[in-house]
C-alpha positions as CSV (number, residue, x, y, z in Angstrom):
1,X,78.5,202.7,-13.8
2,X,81.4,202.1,-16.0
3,X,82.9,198.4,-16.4
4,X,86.3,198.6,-14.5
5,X,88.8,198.1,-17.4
6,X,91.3,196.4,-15.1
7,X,92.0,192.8,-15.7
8,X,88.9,192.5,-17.9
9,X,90.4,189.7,-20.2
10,X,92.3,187.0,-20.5
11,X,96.0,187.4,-20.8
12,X,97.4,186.2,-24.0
13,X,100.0,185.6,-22.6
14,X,100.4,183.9,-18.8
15,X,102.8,184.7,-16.2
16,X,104.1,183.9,-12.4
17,X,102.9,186.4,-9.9
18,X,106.5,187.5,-9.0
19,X,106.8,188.6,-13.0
20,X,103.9,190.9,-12.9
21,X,104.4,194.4,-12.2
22,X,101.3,195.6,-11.0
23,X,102.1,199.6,-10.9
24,X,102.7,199.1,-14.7
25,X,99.1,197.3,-15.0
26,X,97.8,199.9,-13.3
27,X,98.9,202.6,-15.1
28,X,97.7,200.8,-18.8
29,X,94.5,200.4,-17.0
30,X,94.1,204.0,-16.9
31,X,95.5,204.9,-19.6
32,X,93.3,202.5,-21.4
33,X,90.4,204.0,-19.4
34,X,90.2,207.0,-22.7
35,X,88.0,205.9,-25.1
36,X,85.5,207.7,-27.7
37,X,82.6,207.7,-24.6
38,X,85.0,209.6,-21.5
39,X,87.4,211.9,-23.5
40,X,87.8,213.6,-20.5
41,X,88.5,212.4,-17.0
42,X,89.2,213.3,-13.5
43,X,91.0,211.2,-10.8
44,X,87.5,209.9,-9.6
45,X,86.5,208.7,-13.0
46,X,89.6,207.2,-14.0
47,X,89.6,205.1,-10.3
48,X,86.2,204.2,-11.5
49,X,87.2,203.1,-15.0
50,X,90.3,201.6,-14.0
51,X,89.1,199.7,-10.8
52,X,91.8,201.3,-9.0
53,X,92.0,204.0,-5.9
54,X,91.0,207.2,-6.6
55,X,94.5,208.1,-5.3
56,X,96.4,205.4,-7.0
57,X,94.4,206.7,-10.2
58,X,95.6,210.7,-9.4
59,X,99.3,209.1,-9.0
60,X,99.0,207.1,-12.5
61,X,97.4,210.5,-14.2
62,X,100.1,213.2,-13.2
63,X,103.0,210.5,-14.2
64,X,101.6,209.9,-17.6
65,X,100.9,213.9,-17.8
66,X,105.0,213.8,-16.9
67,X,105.7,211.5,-19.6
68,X,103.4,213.2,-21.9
69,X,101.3,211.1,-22.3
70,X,98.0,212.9,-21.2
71,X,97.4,216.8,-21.4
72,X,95.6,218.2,-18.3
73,X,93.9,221.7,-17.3
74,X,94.3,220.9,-13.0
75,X,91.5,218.8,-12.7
76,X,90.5,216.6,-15.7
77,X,93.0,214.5,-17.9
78,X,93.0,213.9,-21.7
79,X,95.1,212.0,-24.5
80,X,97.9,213.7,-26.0
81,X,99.2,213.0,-29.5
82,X,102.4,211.3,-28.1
83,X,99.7,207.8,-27.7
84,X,99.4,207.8,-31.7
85,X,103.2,206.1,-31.6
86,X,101.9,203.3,-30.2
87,X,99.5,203.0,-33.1
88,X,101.6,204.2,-35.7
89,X,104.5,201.8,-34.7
90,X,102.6,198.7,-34.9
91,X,100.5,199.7,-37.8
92,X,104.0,200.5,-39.7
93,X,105.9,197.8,-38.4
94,X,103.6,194.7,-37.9
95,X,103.2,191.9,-40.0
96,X,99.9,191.7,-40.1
97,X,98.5,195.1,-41.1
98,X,101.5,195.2,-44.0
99,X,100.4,191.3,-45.0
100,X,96.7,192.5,-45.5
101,X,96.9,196.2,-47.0
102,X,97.6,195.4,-51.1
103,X,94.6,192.8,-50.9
104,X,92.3,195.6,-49.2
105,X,93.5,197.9,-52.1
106,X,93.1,195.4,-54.8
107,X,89.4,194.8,-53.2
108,X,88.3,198.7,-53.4
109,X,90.2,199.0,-56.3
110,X,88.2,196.7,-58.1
111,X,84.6,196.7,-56.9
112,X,84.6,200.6,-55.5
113,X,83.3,199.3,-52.0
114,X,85.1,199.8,-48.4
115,X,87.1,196.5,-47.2
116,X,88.2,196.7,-43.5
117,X,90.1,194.1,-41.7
118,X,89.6,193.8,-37.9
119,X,90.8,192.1,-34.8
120,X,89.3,191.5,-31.7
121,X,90.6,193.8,-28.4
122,X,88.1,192.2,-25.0
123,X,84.6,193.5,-26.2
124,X,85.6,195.8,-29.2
125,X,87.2,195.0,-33.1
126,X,90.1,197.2,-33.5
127,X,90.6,198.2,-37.7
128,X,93.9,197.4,-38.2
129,X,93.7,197.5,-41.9
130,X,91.3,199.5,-44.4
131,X,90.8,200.8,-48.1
132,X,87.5,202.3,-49.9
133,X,84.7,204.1,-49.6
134,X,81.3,203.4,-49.1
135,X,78.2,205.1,-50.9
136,X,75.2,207.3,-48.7
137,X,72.3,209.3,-49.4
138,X,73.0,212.8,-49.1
139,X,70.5,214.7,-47.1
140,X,68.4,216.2,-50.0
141,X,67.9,212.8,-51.3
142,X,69.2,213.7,-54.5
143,X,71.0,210.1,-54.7
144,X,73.9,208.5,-53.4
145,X,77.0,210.7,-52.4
146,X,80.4,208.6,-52.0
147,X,82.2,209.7,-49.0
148,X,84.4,208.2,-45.9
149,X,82.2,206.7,-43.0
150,X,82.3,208.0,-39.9
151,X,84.2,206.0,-37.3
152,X,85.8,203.7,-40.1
153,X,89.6,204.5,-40.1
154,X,92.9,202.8,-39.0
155,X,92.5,202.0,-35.3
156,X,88.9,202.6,-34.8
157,X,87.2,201.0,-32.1
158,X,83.8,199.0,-33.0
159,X,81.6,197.1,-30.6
160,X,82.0,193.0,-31.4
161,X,78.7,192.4,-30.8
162,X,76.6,194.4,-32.9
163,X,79.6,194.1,-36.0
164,X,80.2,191.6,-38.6
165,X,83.9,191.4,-38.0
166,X,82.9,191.2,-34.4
167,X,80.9,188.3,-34.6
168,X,83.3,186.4,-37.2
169,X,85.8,186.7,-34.6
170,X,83.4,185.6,-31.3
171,X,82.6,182.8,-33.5
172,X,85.7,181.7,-33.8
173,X,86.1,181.1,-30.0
174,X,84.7,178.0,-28.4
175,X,81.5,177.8,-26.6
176,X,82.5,178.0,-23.6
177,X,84.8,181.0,-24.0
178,X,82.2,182.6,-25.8
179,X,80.0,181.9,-23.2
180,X,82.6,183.5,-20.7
181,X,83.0,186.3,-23.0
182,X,78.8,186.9,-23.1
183,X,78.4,186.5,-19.3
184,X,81.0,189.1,-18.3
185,X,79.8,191.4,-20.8
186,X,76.3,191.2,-19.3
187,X,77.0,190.3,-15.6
188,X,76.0,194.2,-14.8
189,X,74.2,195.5,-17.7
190,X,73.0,194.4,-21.2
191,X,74.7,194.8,-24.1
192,X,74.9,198.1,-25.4
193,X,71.7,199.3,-28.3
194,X,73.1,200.9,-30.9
195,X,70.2,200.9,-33.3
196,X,66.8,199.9,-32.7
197,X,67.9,196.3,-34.9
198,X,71.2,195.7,-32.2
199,X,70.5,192.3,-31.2
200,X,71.3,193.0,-27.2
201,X,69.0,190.0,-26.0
202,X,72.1,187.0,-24.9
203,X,70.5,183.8,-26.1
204,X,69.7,185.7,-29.3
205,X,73.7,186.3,-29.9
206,X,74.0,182.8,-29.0
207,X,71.5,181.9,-31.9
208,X,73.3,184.5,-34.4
209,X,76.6,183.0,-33.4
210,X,75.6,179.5,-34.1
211,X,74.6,180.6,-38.1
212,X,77.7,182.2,-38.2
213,X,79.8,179.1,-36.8
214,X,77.4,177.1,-39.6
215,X,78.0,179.3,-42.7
216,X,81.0,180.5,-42.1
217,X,80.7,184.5,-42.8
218,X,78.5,187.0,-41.2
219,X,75.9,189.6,-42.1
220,X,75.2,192.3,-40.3
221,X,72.7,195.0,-41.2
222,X,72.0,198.2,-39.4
223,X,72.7,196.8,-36.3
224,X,75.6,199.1,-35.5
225,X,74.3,201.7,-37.7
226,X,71.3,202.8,-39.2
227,X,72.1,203.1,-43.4
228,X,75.0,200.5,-43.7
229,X,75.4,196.7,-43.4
230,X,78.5,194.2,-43.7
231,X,79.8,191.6,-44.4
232,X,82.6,189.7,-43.1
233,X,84.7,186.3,-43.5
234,X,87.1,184.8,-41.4
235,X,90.9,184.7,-41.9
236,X,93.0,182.3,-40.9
237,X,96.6,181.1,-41.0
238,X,98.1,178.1,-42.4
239,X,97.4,176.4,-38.4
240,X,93.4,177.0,-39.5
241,X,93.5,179.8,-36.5
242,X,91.1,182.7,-37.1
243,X,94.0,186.0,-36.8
244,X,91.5,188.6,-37.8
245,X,88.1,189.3,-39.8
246,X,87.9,190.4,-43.2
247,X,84.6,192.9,-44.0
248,X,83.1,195.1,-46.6
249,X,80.4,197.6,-45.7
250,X,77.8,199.3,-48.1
251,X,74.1,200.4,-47.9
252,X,71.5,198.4,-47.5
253,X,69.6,200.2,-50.0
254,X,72.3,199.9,-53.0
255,X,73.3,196.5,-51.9
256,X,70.9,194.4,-50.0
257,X,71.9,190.7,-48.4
258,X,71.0,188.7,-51.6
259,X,73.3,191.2,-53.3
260,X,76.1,190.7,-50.9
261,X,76.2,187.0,-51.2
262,X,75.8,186.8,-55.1
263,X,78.3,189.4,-55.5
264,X,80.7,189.9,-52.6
265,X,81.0,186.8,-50.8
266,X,82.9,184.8,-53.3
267,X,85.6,187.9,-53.6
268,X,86.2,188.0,-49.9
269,X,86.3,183.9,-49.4
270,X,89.2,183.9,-52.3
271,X,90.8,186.7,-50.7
272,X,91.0,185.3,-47.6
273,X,92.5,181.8,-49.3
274,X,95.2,184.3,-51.1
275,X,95.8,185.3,-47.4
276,X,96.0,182.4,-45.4
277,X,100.0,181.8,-46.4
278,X,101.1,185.1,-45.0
279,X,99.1,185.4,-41.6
């Protein structure tokens, strides 16, 4: 059974009871309820996803079809391209996305790898900021073929757990929130196993987020998937707050960890200094 998406975090932003409108939450609870795993729902599946009536959840799909927002056949409900201005406005008009971009260009520009910068959404990284390519081996082994990653564009939604930027950005939470965050992610299933090297197990996170509170950066190889690791630092503003997670991704194969830290590391750490004034 699906994790109801309502209320699943902590606000951001606190406020009285009498200032919430709950038919709005509602209704971002199931239109948040769309993701890359249920394209497609019906009224039943959006209560579920939602943790809302099965009637409230028919009510909140046929308004958003109104407002077209969703596209619908009669029975099941899907996003329509009217949700990209959502994306598209923040990603033209936000600071930070605009602040990162020319250092992510710089980055690919320079070493020819892929530089993503991510921030953390409840139990995903959103990529809010992205330049590069990264190298695989084509399927008749004939040697490496540059080409775009699946999954790896502007908005793309990654698992925290199993990611670098992920875990750069848990990290950055205390214990106990991290400890919050782990518990309510695991309070009815485990983590999900993306590759057979996906650390799921709870108190082995916990020891993978200690290194990375220790060392400061994160590796992470094949654990989202098989045929590309990454690497990720930290960045923070001028109040020593962690805003978002600065990565690079390559093969394991071209680049392995020793290569990474010789080689990588060092360009992403100074980036991240060059961007601390403007976050």
């Amino acid at each position: 059974m699906s994790t109801p998406r309502l209320n699943t975090t902590a606000s951001p932003f606190p406020i009285a009871k009498a200032d919430r409108i709950e038919g709005m939450a509602k209704g971002m609870a199931v239109l948040e309820s769309f993701d890359t795993q249920r394209q497609r729902l019906n009224a039943t599946l959006a209560a579920e996803r939602a943790g809302i009536t099965r009637a409230a959840a028919r009510r909140h799909l046929l308004t958003l079809t109104h407002l077209g927002y969703l596209e619908t056949d009669g029975s099941y409900f899907w996003l329509a391209p009217k949700v990209l201005r959502f994306s598209g406005s923040y990603l033209a008009t936000a600071r930070l996305p605009r602040a990162v971009q020319p250092t992510l260009n710089r980055l690919a520009a320079q070493t020819q790898e892929s530089f993503s910068v991510a921030v953390l959404d409840g139990d995903e990284v959103v990529i809010i900021g992205r330049s590069g390519y990264e190298w695989r081996t084509v399927a008749d082994g004939t040697g490496p073929a540059r080409v775009l990653a699946y999954g790896l564009h502007l908005g793309a939604r990654l698992p925290a757990h199993a990611t670098s930027t992920g875990r750069v950005l848990l990290a950055a939470l205390s214990r106990t929130q991290f400890n919050e965050w782990l518990n309510q992610r695991t309070a009815t299933a485990p983590l999900p196993r993306l590759t057979l090297h996906t650390t799921t197990d709870p108190r082995k996170l916990k020891a993978v987020m200690d290194e990375v509170r220790t060392h400061d950066y994160c590796i992470a190889s094949e654990e989202h998937e098989l045929g590309v690791q990454a690497l990720a630092v930290p960045l923070r503003d001028m109040h020593g707050r962690t805003v978002a997670a600065l990565n690079v991704v390559a093969s394991p194969q071209r680049l392995p960890v020793a290569a990474l830290q010789r080689e990588l590391l060092p360009l992403l750490l100074d980036a991240a200094h060059e961007l601390r004034p403007l976050l």
